[in-house]
C-alpha positions in Angstrom: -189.4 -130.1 -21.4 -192.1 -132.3 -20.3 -195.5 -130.1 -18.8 -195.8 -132.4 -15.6 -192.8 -133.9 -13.9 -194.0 -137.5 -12.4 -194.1 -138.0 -8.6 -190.4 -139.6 -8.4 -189.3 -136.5 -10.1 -190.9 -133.9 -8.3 -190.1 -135.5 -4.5 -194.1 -135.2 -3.9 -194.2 -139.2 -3.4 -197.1 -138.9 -0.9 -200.3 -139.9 -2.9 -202.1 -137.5 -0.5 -201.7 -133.7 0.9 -201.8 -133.0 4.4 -204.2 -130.3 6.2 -203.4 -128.5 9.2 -205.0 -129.9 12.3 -206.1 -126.7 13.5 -208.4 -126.3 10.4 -210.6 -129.4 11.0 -211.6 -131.2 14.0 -211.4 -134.6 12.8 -208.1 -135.7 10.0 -208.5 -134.9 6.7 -206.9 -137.2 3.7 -207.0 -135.2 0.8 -205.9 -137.4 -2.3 -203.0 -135.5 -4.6 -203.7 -137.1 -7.9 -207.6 -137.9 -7.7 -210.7 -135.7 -7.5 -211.4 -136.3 -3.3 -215.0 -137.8 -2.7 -216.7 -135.4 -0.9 -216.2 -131.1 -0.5 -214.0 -129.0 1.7 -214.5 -125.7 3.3 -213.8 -122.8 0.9 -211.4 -121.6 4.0 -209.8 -125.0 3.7 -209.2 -125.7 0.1 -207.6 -122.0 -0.1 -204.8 -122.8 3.0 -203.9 -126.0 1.6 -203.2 -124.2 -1.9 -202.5 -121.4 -0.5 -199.4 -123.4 1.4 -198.5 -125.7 -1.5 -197.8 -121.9 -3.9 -195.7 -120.7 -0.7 -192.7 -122.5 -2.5 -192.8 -120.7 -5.6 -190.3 -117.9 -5.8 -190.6 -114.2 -5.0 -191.8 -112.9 -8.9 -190.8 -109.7 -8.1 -187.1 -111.0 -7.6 -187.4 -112.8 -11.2 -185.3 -111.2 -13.3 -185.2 -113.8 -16.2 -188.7 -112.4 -16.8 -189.8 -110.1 -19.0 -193.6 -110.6 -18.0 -195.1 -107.8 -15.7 -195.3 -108.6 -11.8 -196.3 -105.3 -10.0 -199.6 -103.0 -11.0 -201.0 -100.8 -9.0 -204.1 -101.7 -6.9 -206.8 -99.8 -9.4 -205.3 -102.0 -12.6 -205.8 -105.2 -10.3 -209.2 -104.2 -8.8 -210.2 -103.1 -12.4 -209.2 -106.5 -14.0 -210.9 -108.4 -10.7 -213.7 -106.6 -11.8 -213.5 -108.1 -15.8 -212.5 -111.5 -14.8 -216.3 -113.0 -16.0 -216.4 -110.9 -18.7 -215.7 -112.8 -22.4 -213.7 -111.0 -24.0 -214.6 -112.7 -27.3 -218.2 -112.0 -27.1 -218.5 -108.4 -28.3 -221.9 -108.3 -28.6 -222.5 -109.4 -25.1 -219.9 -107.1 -23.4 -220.0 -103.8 -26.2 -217.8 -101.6 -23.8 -214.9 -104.0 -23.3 -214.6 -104.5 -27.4 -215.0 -100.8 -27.5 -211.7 -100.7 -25.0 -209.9 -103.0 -27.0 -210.4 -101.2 -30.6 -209.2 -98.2 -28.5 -206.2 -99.7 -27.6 -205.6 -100.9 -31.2 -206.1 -97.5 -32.4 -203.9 -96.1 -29.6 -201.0 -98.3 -30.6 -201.7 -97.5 -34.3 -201.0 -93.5 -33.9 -198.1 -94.9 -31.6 -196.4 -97.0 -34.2 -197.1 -94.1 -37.1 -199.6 -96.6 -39.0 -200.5 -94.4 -41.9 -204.5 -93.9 -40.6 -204.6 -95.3 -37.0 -208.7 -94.4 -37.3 -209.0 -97.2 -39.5 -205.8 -99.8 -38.5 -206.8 -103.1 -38.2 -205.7 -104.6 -34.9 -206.3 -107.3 -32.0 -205.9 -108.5 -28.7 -204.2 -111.5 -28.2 -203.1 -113.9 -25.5 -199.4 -112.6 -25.4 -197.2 -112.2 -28.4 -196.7 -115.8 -28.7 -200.1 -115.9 -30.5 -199.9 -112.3 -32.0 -196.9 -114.1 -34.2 -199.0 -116.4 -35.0 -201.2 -114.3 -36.3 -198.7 -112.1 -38.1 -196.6 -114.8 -39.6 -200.1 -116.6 -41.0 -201.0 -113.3 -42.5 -197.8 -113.4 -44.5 -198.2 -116.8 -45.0 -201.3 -116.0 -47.2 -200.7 -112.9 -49.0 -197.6 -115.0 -50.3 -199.8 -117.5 -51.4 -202.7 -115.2 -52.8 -200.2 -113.1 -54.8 -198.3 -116.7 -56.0 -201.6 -118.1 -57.0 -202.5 -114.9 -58.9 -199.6 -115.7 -60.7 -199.6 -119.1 -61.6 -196.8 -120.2 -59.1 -196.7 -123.0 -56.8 -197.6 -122.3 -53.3 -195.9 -125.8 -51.8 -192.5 -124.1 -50.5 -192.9 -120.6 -48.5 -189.6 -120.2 -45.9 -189.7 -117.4 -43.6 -186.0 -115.7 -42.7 -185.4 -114.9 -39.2 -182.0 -114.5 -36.6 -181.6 -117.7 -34.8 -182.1 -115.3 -31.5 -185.9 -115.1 -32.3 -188.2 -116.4 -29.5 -189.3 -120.0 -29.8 -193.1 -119.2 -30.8 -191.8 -118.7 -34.1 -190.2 -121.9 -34.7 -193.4 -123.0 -34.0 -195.0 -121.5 -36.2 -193.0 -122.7 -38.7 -193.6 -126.1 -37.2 -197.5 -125.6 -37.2 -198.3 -123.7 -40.5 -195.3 -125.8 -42.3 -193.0 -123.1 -43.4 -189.6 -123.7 -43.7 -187.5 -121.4 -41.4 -184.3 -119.9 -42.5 -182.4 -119.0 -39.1 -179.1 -116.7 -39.6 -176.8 -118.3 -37.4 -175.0 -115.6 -35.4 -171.4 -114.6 -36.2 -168.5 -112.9 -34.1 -170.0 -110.0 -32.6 -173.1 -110.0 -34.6 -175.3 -111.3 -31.9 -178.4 -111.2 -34.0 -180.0 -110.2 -37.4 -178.1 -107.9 -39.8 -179.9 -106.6 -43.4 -176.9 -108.3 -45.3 -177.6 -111.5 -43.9 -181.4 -111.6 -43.8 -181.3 -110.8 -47.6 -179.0 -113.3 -48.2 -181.5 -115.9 -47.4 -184.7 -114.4 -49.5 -185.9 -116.0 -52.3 -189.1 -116.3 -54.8 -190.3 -118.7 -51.2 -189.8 -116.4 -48.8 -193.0 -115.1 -47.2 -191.6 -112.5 -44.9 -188.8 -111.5 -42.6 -189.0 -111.1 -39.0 -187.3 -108.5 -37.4 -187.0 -108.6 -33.9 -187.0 -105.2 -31.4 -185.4 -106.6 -28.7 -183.5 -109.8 -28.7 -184.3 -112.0 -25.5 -180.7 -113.2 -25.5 -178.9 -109.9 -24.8 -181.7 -106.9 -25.4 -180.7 -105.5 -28.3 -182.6 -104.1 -31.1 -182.2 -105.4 -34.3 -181.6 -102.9 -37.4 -184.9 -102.9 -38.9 -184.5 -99.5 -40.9 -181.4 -101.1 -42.3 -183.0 -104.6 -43.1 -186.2 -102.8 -45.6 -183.5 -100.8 -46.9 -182.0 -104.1 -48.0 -185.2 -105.4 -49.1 -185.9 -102.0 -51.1 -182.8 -102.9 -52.6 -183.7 -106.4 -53.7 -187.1 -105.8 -55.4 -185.0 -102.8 -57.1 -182.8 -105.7 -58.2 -184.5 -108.4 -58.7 -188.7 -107.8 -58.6 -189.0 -109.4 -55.6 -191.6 -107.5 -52.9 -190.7 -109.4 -49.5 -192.6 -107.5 -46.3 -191.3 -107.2 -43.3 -193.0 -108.5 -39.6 -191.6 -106.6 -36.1 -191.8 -108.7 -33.4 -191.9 -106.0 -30.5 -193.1 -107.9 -27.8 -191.3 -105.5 -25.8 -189.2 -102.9 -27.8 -192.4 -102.1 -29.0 -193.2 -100.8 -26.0 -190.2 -99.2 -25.0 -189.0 -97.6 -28.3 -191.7 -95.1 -28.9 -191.0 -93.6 -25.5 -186.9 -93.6 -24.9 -186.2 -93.6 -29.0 -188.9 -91.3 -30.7 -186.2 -90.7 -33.2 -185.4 -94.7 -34.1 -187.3 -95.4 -37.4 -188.6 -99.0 -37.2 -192.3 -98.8 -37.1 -194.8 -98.3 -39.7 -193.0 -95.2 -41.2 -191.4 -97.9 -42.9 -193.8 -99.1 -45.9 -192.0 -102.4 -46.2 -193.0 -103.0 -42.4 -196.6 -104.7 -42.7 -197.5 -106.1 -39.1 -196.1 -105.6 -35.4 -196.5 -107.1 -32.5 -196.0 -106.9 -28.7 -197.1 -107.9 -25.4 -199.3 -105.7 -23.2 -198.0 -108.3 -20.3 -194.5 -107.0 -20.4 -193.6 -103.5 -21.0 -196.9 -102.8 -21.3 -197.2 -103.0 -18.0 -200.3 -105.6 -17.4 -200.1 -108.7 -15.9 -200.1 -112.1 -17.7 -201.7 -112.4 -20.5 -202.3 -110.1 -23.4 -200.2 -109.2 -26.5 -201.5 -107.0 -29.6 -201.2 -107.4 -33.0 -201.7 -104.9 -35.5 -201.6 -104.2 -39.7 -200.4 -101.2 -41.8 -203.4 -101.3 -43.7 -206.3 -103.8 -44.6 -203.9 -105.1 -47.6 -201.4 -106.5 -45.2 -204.4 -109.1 -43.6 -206.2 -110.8 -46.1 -209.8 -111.0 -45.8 -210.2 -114.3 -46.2 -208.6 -114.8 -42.6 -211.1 -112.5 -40.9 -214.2 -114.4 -39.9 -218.0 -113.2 -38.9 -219.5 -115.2 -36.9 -223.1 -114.9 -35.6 -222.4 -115.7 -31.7 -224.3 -115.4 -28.8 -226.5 -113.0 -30.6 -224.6 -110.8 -32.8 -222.3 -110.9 -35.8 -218.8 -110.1 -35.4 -215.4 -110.0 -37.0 -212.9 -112.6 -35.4 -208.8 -113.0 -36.2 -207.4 -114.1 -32.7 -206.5 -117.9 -32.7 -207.6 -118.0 -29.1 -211.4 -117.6 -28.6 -212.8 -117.5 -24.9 -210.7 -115.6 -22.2 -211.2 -113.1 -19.8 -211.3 -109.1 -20.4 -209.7 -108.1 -17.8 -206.0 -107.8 -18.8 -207.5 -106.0 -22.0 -209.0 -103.2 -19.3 -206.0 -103.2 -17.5 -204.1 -101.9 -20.6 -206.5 -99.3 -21.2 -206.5 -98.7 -18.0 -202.5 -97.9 -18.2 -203.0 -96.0 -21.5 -204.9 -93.6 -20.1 -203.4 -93.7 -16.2 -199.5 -92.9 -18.1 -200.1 -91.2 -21.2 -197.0 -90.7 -23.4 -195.1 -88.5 -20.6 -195.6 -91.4 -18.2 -194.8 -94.1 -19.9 -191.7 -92.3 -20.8 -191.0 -91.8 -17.5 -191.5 -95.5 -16.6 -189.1 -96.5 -19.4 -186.2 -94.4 -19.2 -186.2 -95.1 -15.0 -186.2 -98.8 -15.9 -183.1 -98.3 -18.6 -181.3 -96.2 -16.0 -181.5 -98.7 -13.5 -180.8 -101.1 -15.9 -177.5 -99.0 -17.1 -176.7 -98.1 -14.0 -176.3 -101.7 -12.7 -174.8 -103.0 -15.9 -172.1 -100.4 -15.4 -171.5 -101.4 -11.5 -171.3 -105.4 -12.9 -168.7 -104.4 -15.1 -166.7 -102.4 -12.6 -166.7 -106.1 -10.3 -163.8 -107.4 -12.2 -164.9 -110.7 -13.3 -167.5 -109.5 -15.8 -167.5 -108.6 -19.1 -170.8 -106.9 -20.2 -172.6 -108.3 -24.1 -175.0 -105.0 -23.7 -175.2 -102.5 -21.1 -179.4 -101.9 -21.2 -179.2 -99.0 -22.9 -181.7 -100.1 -25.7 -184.3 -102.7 -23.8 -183.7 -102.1 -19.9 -182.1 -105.5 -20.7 -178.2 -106.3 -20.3 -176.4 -109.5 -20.7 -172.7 -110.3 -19.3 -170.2 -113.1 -19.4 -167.5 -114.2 -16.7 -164.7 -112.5 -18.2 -161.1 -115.0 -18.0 -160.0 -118.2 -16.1 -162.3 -118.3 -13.0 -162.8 -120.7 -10.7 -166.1 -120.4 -11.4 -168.9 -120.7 -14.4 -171.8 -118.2 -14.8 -174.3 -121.2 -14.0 -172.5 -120.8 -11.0 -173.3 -117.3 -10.0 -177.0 -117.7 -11.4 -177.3 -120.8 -8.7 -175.7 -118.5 -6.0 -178.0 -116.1 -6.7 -181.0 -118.2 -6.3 -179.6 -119.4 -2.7 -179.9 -115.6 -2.1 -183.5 -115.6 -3.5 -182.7 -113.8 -6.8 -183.9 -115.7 -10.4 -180.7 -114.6 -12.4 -180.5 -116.7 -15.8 -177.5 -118.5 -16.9 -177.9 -119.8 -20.9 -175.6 -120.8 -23.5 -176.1 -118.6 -26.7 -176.9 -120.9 -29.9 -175.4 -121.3 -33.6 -172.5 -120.2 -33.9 -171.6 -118.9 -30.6 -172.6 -121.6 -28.5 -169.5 -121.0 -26.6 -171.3 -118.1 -25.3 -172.3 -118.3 -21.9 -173.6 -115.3 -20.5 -176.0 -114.1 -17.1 -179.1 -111.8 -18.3 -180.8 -109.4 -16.3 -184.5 -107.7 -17.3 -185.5 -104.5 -15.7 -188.7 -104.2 -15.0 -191.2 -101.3 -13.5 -190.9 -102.0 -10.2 -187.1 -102.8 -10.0 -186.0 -99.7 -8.5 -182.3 -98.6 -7.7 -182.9 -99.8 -4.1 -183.2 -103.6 -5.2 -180.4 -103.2 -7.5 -178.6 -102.2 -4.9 -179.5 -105.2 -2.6 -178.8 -107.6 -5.6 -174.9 -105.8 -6.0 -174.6 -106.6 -2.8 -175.8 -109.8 -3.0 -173.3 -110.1 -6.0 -170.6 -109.3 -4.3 -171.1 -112.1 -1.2 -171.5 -114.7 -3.9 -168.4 -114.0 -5.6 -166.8 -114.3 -2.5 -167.7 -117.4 -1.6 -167.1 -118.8 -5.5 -163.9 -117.4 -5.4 -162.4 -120.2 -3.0 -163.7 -123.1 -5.2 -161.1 -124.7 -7.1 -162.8 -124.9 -10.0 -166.7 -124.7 -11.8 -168.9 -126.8 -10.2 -172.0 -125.9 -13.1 -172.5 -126.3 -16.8 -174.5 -125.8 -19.0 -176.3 -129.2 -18.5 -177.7 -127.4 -14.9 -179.2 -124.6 -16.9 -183.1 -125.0 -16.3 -183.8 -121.5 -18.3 -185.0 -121.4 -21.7 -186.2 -118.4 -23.7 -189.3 -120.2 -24.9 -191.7 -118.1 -22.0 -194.0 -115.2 -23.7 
C-alpha cells in the first residue's frame, strides 16, 4: 500500500487550500504541496488543519482497531505535560526512566517472571518494535549457542501461524530469517503445538506464539505448544524457546484468566510482548518488551552509551520520542490496580459477548469466536445471501461505524468474515446503537439481487500495531 496517494488519486487536485474569508481580511493562497512563502496566524494555520482532519472518521466508532481512543482527562493532561520530555535521555529526565523501570517491573510480577526486581524490560514504540526486539534476541542466542558449537549460523527460520501480525514477517524480512508460516486448516484458525513442532529444526531460532489472534481473537495454546517443545528436546536435544506476542492478550489474560498458564511460569517461554496503546489503555504509541531473565537477552545487544551527560543502557530500536505515553501507563497502573483493570476487562468481554450473541441471533450470521477470550469476535454471512460481508462492512460505514471486512489467508482464503474489537469505552449503549444500525442495513441489503462487494473493495489490512 503506497504511504501517499498522488493528487489524481486522492481527488485533492487543487495545488492550493482554501482559508475562510472570515479569518483574513485580504485572500489567502495557501500552497498544498510547497512550504508557503511567508507565516500565518497560529489561529489560522490551526482552522485550516483543523478543517482538513474534520474528514477523518469518529475513532471512537472504529472498531477494526485495537489501538486505545478514550483516556481520561488526567492520563491526557499528564502525557500533555511529558510531550518535551526524551524519553531516551535518562540522565536528563531521571524520574520518567524511573517510571518506565517501574512499569517493567510491574508487568514482570504480572507475567510471573521468576524475580520481577531484577527482569530486564523496555518501552517501546508499540509492539511492532517490541517484536523486533524479541525476535532479534532469539536471533542471537541461536547464533551464540551455534557458534559455541561449531555450527553454521547462515540458516536460522523462525515458526509462526500464518495469522501472526505483519511486523513479524518483517522481521523476517529485515534480520533475514526464514519464516515458517503454518497455514491454517479446517477449523484450526491459528497455531496448534503439533503443527508448530512440525516445522522446528536444528535452524529454528524460536517460536512465536501469539495471545490473541488479530483475525478472530483467539488465544493460541501456548501451554500446549512448550509442552510440545519439552517433548522435542526430550526426543531429540533440541532446546527451542518460545516468544508471546501479547500485544493485547497480554493485557487482558492476567485479569479475566488468572488461571490460563501462558506466561513466564512456563520456562520455555523467554520474552513477551504487548502494547501499552491497546489494552493497556494509553493512547498511540507504546508497547513493552520484557525477558525471563538476563540469559534470554544477550549482552552483546545492550548498549551504554555516554549521551547528553550520562552513561546508560539502551535496547529499543527507536531512540528519540516523547515520555508521555510511558507516564500515561504508569499513570493507569496505579489509577486501576489489579481490581480495576479487571473490571475494565471483563466489562469489555461482556459487551463483547453480549453483542456477539445478539449477531448470531440476526439470522444471517454465523459467529468464528464469540469474545469470550480477547473482547474480540469475528463472524461470517452464514448461506446464499444476496449480499457479501464487504457489503455490510460498507453499510456500516454509510452509518458511521469502521466494521472490517477481510478474507482469512492460507488455507482458508475462502474465509470471509466481519471483526469487531471491544474497546474501554465501547459500552452496552453503543452496542446497542450499532445492532440497530445492523439491523437497518440488512434491511436495505436484503432487496439487492445479488453482492455488490468483494474482496478486491476490502481497504483493511491487519498490518496496524
Amino acid at each position: 500500500m503506497p504511504i501517499a496517494h498522488p493528487p489524481s488519486e486522492t481527488g485533492a487536485h487543487r495545488p492550493e487550500l482554501s482559508v475562510n474569508p472570515i479569518f483574513t481580511r485580504e485572500p489567502v493562497r495557501i500552497p498544498r504541496f510547497e512550504l508557503p512563502d511567508g507565516e500565518l496566524h497560529a489561529d489560522v494555520a490551526y482552522q485550516v488543519v483543523h478543517d482538513e482532519l474534520m474528514l477523518d472518521g469518529n475513532a471512537r466508532l472504529n472498531l477494526a482497531t485495537f489501538v486505545t481512543t478514550w483516556a481520561e482527562p488526567q492520563a491526557q493532561q499528564l502525557m500533555a505535560e511529558s510531550f518535551d520530555k526524551n524519553m531516551i535521555d535518562k540522565d536528563e529526565y531521571p524520574r520518567t526512566a524511573d517510571l518506565e523501570q517501574r512499569c517493567v517491573r510491574m508487568l514482570a510480577d504480572l507475567w510471573h517472571a521468576p524475580d520481577p526486581a531484577t527482569a530486564i524490560g523496555c518501552s517501546t514504540t508499540g509492539s511492532s518494535e517490541a517484536c523486533m526486539l524479541g525476535g532479534l534476541a532469539l536471533k542471537r542466542r541461536w547464533q551464540l549457542a551455534r557458534r559455541a558449537a561449531g555450527k553454521p549460523t547462515d540458516r536460522p527460520n523462525i515458526v509462526m501461524g500464518i495469522n501472526v501480525q505483519i511486523c513479524w514477517d518483517k522481521f523476517a524480512n529485515f534480520f533475514e530469517v526464514e519464516p515458517r508460516l503454518v497455514p491454517m486448516d479446517g477449523d484450526r484458525l491459528h497455531l496448534g503445538a503439533a503443527e508448530a513442532v512440525a516445522q522446528c529444526d536444528e535452524n529454528t531460532i524460536g517460536v512465536v506464539a501469539i495471545l490473541g489472534s488479530t483475525f478472530d481473537g483467539s488465544y493460541e495454546p501456548v501451554s500446549e505448544i512448550c509442552a510440545a517443545l519439552d517433548d522435542l528436546q526430550e526426543r531429540t536435544g533440541l532446546d527451542i524457546p518460545v516468544h508471546v506476542d501479547g500485544a493485547s492478550g497480554a493485557m487482558v489474560a492476567p485479569f479475566c484468566d488468572p488461571d490460563l498458564v501462558w506466561d513466564f511460569r512456563l520456562p520455555r517461554v523467554a520474552s513477551i510482548n504487548t502494547s501499552g496503546h491497546k489494552y493497556g489503555l494509553v493512547y498511540p504509541g507504546v508497547g513493552w518488551a520484557l525477558w525471563r531473565d538476563s540469559a534470554a537477552l544477550p549482552e552483546e545487544l545492550v548498549f551504554k552509551v555516554n549521551y547528553l551527560g550520562g552513561e546508560m543502557p539502551t535496547f529499543a530500536l527507536n531512540f528519540s520520542r516523547p515520555g508521555g505515553q510511558v507516564v500515561a501507563q504508569y499513570y493507569n497502573f496505579l489509577r486501576l490496580g489489579r481490581d480495576g483493570f479487571r473490571r475494565v476487562q471483563q466489562t469489555c468481554r461482556d459487551v463483547a459477548t453480549s453483542l456477539s450473541g445478539r449477531i448470531a441471533q440476526l439470522g444471517p450470521f454465523r459467529l468464528l469466536t464469540d469474545g469470550s477470550q480477547l473482547p474480540v469476535f469475528a463472524f461470517v454471512v452464514d448461506g446464499d445471501r444476496p449480499y457479501s460481508v464487504f457489503d455490510v462492512s460498507a453499510g456500516l460505514r454509510e452509518e458511521g461505524w469502521l466494521v472490517p471486512a477481510y478474507s482469512f489467508p492460507a488455507h482458508r482464503e475462502d474465509i470471509k468474515a466481519l471483526r469487531i474489537v471491544v474497546r474501554n469505552g465501547f459500552s452496552h449503549d453503543l452496542a446497542d446503537l450499532l445492532l440497530d444500525d445492523l439491523r437497518r442495513v440488512l434491511d436495505r441489503l436484503e432487496k439487492q439481487s445479488a453482492p455488490q462487494r468483494g474482496a478486491e473493495s476490502a481497504s483493511f489490512s491487519h498490518g496496524t500495531r
